[in-house]
Every structure is written in structure tokens, then in C-alpha cells.
DODOVO-210898 format. One record per residue: residue in three letters; residue number from 1; x, y, z of N, C-alpha, C in turn. Coordinates in pm, 1 decimal, decimal comma. Layout:
! DODOVO-210898
FITOR   marnu   dotor       n_xx       n_yy       n_zz      ca_xx      ca_yy      ca_zz       c_xx       c_yy       c_zz
FITOR     ALA     NUM          X          Y          Z          X          Y          Z          X          Y          Z
...
***
This chain:
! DODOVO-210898
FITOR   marnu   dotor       n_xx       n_yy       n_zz      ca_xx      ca_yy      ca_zz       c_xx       c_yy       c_zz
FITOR     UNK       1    -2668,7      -32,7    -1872,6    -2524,8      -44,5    -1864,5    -2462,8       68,4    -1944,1
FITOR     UNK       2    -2349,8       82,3    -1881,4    -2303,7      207,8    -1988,4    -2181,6      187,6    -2051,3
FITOR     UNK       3    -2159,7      267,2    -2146,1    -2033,9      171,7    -2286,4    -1934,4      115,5    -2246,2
FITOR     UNK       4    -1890,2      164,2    -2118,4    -1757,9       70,5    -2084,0    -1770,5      -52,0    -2081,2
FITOR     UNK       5    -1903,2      -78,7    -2002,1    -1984,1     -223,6    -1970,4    -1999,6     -286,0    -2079,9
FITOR     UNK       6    -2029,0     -251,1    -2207,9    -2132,5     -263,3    -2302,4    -1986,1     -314,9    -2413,0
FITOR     UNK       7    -1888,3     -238,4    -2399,9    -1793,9     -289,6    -2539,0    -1710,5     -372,4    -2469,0
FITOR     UNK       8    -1740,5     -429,4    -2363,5    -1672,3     -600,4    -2286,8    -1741,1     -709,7    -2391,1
FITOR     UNK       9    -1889,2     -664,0    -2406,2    -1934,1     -802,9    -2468,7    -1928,8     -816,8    -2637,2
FITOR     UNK      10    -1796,1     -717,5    -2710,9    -1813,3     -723,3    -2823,8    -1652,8     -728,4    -2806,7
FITOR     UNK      11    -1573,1     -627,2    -2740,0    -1448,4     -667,4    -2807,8    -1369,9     -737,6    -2658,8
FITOR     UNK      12    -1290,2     -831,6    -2700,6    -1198,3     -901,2    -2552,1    -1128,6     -811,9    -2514,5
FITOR     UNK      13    -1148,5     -792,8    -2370,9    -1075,0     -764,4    -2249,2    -1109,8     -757,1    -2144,8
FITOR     UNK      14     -998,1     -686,7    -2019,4    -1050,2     -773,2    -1872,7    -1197,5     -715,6    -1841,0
FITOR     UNK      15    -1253,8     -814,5    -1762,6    -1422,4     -815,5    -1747,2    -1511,6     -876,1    -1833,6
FITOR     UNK      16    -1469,2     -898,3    -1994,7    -1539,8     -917,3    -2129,0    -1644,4    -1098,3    -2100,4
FITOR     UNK      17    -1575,1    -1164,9    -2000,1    -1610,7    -1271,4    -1939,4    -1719,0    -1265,7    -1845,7
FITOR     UNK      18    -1708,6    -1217,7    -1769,2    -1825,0    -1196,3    -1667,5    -1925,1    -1111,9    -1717,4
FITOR     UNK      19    -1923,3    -1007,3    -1796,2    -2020,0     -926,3    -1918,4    -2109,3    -1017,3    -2004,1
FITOR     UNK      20    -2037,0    -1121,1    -2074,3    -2115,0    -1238,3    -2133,8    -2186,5    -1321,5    -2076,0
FITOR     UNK      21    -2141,9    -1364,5    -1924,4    -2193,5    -1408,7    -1818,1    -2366,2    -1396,6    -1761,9
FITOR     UNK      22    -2317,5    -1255,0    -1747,5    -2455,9    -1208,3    -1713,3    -2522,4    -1172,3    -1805,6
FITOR     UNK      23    -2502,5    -1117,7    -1964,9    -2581,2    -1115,4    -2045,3    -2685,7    -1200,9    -2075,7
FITOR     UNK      24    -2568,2    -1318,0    -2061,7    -2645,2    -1471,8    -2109,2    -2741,6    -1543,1    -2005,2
FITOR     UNK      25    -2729,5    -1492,6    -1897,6    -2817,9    -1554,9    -1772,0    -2960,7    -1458,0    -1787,6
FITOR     UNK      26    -2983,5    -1340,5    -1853,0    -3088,7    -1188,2    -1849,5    -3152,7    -1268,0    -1981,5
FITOR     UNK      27    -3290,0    -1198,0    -1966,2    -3343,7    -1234,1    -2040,5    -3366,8    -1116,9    -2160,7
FITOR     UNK      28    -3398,1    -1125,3    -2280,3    -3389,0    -1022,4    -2415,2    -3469,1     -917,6    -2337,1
FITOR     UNK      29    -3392,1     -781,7    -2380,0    -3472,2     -691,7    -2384,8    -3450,4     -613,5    -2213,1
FITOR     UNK      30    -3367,7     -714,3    -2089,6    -3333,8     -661,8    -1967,0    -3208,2     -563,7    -1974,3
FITOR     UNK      31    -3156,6     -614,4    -2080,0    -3016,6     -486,4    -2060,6    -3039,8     -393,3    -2102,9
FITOR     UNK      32    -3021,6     -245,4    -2075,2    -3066,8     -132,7    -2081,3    -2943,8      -44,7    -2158,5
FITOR     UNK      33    -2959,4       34,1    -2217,3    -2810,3      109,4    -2267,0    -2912,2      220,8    -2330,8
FITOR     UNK      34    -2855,1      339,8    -2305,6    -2850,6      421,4    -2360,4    -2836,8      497,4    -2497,2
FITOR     UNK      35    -2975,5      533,7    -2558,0    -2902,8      577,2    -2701,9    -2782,8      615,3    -2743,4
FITOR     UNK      36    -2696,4      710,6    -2667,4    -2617,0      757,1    -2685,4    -2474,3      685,7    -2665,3
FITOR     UNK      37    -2512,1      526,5    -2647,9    -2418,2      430,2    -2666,0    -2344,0      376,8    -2790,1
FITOR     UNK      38    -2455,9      387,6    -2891,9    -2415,7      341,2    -3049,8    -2309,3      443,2    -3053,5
FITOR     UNK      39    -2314,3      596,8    -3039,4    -2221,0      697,2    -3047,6    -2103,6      640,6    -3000,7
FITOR     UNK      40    -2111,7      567,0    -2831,1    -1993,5      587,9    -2778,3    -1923,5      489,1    -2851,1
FITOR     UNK      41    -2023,0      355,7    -2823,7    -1938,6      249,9    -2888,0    -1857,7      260,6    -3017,9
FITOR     UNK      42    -1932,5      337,8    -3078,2    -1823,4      357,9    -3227,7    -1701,9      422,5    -3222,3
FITOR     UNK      43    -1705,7      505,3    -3133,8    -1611,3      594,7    -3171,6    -1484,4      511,5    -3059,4
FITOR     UNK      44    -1532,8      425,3    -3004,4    -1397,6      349,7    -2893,5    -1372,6      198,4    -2982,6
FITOR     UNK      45    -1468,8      173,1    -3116,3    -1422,4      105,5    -3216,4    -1295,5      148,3    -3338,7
FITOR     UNK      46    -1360,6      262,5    -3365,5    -1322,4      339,0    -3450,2    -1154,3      387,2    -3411,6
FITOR     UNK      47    -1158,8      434,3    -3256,7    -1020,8      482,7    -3198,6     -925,5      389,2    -3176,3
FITOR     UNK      48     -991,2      231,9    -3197,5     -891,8      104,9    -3199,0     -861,5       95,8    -3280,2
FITOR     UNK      49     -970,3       89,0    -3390,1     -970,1       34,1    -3566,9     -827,8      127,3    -3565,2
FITOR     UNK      50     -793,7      310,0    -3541,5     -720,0      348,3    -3599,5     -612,9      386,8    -3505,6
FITOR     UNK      51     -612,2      274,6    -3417,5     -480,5      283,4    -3320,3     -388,9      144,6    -3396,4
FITOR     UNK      52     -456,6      100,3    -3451,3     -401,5      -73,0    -3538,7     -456,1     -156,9    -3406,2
FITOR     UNK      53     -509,0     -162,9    -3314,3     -592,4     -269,6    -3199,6     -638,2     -357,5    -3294,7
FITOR     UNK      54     -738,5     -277,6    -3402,7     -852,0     -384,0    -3443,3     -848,0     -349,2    -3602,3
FITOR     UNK      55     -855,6     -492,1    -3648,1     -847,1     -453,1    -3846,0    -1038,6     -416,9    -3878,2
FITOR     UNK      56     -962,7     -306,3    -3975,2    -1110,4     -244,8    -4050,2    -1199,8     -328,7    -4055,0
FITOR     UNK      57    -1201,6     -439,8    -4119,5    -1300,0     -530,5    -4153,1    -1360,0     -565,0    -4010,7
FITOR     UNK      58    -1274,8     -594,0    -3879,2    -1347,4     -663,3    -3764,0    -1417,3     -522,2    -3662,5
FITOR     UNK      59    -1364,0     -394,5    -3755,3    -1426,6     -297,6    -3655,1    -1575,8     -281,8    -3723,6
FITOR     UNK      60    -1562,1     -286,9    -3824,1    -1706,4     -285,0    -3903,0    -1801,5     -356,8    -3872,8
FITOR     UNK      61    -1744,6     -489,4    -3836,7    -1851,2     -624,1    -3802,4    -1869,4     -564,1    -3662,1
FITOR     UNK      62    -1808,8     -533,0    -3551,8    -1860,1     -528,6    -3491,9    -1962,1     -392,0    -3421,0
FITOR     UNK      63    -1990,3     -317,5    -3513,1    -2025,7     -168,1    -3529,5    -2163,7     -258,1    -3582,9
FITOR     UNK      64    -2168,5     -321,2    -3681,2    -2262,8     -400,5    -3760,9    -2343,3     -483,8    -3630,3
FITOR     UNK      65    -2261,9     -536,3    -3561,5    -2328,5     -659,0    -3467,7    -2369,3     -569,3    -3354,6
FITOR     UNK      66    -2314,2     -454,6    -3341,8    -2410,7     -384,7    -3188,8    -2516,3     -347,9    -3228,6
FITOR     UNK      67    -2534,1     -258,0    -3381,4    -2665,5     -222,5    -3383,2    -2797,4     -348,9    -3464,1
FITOR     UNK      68    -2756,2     -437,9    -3497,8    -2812,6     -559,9    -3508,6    -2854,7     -610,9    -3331,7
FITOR     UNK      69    -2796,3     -573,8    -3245,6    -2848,8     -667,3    -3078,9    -2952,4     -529,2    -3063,4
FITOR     UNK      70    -2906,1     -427,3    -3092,6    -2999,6     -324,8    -3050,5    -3143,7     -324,8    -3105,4
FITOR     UNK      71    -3120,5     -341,8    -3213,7    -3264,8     -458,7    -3258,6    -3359,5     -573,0    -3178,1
FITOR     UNK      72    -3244,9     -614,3    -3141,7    -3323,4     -771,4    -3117,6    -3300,2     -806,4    -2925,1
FITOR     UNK      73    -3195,0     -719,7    -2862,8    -3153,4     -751,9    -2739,1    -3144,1     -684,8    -2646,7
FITOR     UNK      74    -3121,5     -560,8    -2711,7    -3123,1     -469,0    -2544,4    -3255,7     -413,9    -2559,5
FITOR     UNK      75    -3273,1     -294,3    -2454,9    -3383,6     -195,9    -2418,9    -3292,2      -74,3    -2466,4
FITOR     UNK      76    -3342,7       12,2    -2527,3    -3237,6      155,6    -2538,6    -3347,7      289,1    -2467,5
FITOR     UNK      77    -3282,7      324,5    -2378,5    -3376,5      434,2    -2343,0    -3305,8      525,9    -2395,0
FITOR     UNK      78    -3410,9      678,6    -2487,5    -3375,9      792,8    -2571,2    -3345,6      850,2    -2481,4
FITOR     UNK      79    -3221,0      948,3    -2505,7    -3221,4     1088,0    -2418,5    -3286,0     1199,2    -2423,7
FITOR     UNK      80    -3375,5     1185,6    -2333,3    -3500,9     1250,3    -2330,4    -3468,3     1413,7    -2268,2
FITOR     UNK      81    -3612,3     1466,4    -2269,7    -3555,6     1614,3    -2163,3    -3533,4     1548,3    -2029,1
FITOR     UNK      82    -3648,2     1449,1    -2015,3    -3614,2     1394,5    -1851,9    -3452,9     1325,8    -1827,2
FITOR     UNK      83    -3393,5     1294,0    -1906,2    -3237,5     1252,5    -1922,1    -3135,8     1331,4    -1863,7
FITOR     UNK      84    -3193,4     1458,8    -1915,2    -3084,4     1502,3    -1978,9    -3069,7     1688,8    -1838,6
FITOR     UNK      85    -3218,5     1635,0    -1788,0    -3242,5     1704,9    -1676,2    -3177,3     1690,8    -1535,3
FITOR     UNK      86    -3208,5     1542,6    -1538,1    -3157,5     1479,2    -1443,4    -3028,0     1430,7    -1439,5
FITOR     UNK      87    -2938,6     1463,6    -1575,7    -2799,6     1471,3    -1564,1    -2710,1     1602,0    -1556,3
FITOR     UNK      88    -2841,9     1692,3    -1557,9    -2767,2     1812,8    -1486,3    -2789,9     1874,5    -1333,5
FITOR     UNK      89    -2861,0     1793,9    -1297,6    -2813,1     1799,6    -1140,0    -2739,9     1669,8    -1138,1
FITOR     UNK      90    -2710,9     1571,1    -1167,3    -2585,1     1492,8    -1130,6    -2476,7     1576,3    -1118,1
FITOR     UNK      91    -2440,4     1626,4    -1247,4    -2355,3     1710,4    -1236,1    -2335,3     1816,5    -1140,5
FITOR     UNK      92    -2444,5     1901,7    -1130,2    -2463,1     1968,7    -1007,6    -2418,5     1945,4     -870,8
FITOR     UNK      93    -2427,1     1792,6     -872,4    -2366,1     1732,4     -727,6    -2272,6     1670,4     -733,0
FITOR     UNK      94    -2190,2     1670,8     -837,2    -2111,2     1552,7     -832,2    -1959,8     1589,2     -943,2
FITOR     UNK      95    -1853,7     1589,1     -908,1    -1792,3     1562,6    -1031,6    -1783,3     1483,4    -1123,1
FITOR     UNK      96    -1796,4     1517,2    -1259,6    -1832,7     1392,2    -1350,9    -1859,5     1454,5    -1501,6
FITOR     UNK      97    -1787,9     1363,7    -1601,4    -1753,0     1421,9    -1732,1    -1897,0     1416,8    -1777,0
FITOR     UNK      98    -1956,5     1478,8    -1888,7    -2079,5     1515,4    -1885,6    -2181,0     1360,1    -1937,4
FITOR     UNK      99    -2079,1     1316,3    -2082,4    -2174,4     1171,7    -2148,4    -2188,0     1089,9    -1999,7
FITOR     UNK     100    -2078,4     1111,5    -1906,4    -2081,8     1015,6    -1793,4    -2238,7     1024,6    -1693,5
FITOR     UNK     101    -2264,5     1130,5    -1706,4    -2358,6     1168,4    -1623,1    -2457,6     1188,5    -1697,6
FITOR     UNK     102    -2454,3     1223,8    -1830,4    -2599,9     1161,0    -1940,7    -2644,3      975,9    -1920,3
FITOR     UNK     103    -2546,8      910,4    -1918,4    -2540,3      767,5    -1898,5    -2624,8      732,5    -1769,6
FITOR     UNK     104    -2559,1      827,6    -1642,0    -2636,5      781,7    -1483,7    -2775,4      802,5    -1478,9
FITOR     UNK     105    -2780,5      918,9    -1587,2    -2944,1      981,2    -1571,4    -3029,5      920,4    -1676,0
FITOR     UNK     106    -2961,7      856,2    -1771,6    -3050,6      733,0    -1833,7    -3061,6      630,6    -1718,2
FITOR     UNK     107    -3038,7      573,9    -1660,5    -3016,2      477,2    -1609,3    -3134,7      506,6    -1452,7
FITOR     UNK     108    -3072,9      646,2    -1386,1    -3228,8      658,3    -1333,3    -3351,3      686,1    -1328,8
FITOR     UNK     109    -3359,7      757,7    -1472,9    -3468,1      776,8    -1557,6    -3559,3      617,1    -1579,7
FITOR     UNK     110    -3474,2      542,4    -1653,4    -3519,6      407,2    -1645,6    -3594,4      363,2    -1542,2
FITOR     UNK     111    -3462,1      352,5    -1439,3    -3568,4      305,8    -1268,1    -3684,3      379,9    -1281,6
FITOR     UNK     112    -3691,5      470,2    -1269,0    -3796,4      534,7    -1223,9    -3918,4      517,3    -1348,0
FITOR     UNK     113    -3900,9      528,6    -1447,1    -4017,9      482,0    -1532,2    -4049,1      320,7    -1515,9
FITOR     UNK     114    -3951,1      222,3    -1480,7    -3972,7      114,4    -1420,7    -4080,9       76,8    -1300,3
FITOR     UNK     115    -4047,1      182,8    -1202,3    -4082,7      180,3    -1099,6    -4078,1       71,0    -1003,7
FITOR     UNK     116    -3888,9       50,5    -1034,5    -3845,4      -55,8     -965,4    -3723,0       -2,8     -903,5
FITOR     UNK     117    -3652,0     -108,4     -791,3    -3537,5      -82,0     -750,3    -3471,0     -197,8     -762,4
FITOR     UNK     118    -3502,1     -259,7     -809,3    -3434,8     -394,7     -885,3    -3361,0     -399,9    -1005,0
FITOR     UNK     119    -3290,2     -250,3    -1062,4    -3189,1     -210,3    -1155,5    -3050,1     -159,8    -1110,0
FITOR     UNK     120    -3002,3     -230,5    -1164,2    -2856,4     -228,1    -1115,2    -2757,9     -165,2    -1263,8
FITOR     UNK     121    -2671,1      -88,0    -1209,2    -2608,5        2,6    -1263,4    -2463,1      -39,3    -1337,7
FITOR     UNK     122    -2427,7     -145,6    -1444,1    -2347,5     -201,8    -1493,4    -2215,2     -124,3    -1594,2
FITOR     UNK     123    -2104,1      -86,4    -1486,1    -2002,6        7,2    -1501,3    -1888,6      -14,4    -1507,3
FITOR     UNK     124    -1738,2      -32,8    -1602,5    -1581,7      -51,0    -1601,4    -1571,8       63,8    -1520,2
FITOR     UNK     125    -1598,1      199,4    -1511,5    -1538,9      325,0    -1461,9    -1577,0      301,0    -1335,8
FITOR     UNK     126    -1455,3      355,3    -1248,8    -1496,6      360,2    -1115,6    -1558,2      468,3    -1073,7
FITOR     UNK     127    -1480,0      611,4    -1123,0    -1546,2      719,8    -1050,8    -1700,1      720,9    -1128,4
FITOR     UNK     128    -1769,9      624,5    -1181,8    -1900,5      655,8    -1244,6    -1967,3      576,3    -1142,3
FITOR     UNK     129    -1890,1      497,6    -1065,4    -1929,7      381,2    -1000,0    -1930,2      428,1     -891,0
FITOR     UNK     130    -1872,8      510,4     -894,5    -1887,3      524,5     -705,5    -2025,4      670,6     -728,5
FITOR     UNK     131    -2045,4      750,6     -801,8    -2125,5      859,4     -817,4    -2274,7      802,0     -820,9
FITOR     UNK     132    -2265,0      672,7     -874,0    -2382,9      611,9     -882,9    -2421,5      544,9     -774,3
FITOR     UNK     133    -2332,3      490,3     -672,1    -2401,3      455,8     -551,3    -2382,7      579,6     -492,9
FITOR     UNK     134    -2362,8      658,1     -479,8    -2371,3      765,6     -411,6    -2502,1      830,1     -438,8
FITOR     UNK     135    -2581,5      833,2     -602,0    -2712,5      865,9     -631,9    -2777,0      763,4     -611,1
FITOR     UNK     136    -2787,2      634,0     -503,3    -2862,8      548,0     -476,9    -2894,3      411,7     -590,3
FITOR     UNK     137    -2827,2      396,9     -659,7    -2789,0      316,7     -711,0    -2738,0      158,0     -672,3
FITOR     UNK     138    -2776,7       43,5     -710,7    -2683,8      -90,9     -690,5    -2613,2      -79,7     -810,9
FITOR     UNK     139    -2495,0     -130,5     -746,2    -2375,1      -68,0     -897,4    -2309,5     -250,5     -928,5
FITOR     UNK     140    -2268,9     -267,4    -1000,4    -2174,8     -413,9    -1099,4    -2073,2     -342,7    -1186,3
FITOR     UNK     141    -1946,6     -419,1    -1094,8    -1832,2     -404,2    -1207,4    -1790,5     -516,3    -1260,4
FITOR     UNK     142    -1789,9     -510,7    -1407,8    -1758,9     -645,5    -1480,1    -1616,0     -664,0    -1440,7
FITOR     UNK     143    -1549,3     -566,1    -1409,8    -1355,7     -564,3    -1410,6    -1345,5     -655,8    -1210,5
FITOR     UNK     144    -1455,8     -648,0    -1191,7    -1413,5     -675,3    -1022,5    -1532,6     -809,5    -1025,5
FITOR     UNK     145    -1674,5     -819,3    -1077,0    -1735,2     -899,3    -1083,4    -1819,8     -826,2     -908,9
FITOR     UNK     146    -1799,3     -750,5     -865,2    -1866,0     -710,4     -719,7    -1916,3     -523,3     -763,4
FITOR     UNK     147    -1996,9     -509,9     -656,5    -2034,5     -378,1     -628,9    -1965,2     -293,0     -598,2
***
């Protein structure tokens, strides 16, 4: 899943329901996120904490509580050379901001070290959403609850 997906199940808003949903139905260790998520997530904590969204103390806890699940709940795949390869031909084909397309190429990096097609691509952004079924992808939007 990638951070848009990923900061539904820590801070409320629309989708943050159906995110918990399916978290809670997966079993430890099925949700997948990207190293380079702790990055994102902080800094879309951090840009609330200092928009006044969220008080210091609850941005901390929850900066505290992602990398505590990252411990114990997700899968984090590193951005590897194979990552980071394969997010430059995304780019190559596709318009798309770059972490956006580091995110897709974790994600098919995964499949493919999986060696499954039974991973589905868990996204708020649309244009990430549509690039990803377009790279063969099954895509989930928590904001729509559909593909």
C-alpha cells in the first residue's frame, strides 16, 4: 500500500474506515509498504502537526505507533536497485511524480519476488491508480472502497 493508503489507518479521514476494514480482515505481515513510507508518513504528520490539524503530542504518538506496527504488522520491502530500476521505466512510460513511482515499483518488485498475482495495489491517489492498472496491476481505493 502506499502512504496515502497507509495514513487512513492512523489518522481519521474519508476512506480511514474501510482501511481498518481490510487491515483487520489480512493477516500480520500481508500489508506491504514501502520503506520509504516511514519518510512519507512523517512528513504528512509533521505538515499537520504544523498546519494546527494535529497537537504535538498526538503527532508524536502516532509517528511512535507506525514504526511500532512496522515491527510487528506490516511487510516493508527496501528500496532496492531492483526498486528503484523499475521505477524508472515507470516513469519512462508514464507521467508520475517520482516517490509515486518509487511506491509502484515497490509494489511490483514485491509481486514479482512473490511470484504471485494475488497483490493488489492499495491507493487514495487516483492518477497512481490508474498508472498502476495500466502497469497490470489490481488496484483498491479506500476513498471509493472499488478498483
Amino acid at each position: 500500500m502506499d502512504t496515502s493508503a497507509l495514513a487512513k489507518l492512523y489518522i481519521r479521514e474519508d476512506g480511514s474506515d474501510r482501511m481498518v476494514e481490510l487491515a483487520s480482515s489480512l493477516q500480520p505481515q500481508s500489508l506491504v509498504i514501502l520503506a520509504i513510507a516511514r519518510i512519507e508518513f512523517r512528513s504528512a504528520v509533521r505538515r499537520r502537526q504544523r498546519a494546527g490539524d494535529i497537537p504535538e503530542d498526538l503527532a508524536g504518538q502516532l509517528v511512535s505507533q507506525l514504526q511500532q506496527d512496522i515491527e510487528t504488522t506490516f511487510l516493508v520491502q527496501p528500496v532496492t536497485e531492483a526498486v528503484l530500476e523499475e521505477a524508472i521505466g515507470i516513469i519512462d512510460r508514464n507521467v508520475l511524480r517520482a516517490y509515486d513511482a518509487v511506491q509502484l515499483a515497490g509494489c511490483l518488485t514485491t509481486m514479482a519476488a512473490l511470484e504471485s498475482r494475488h497483490v493488489r495495489f492499495v491507493c487514495s491517489d487516483r492518477e497512481l491508480l490508474e498508472v498502476a492498472q495500466a502497469e497490470g496491476l489490481e488496484v483498491w481505493n479506500p476513498m471509493s472502497g472499488a478498483s
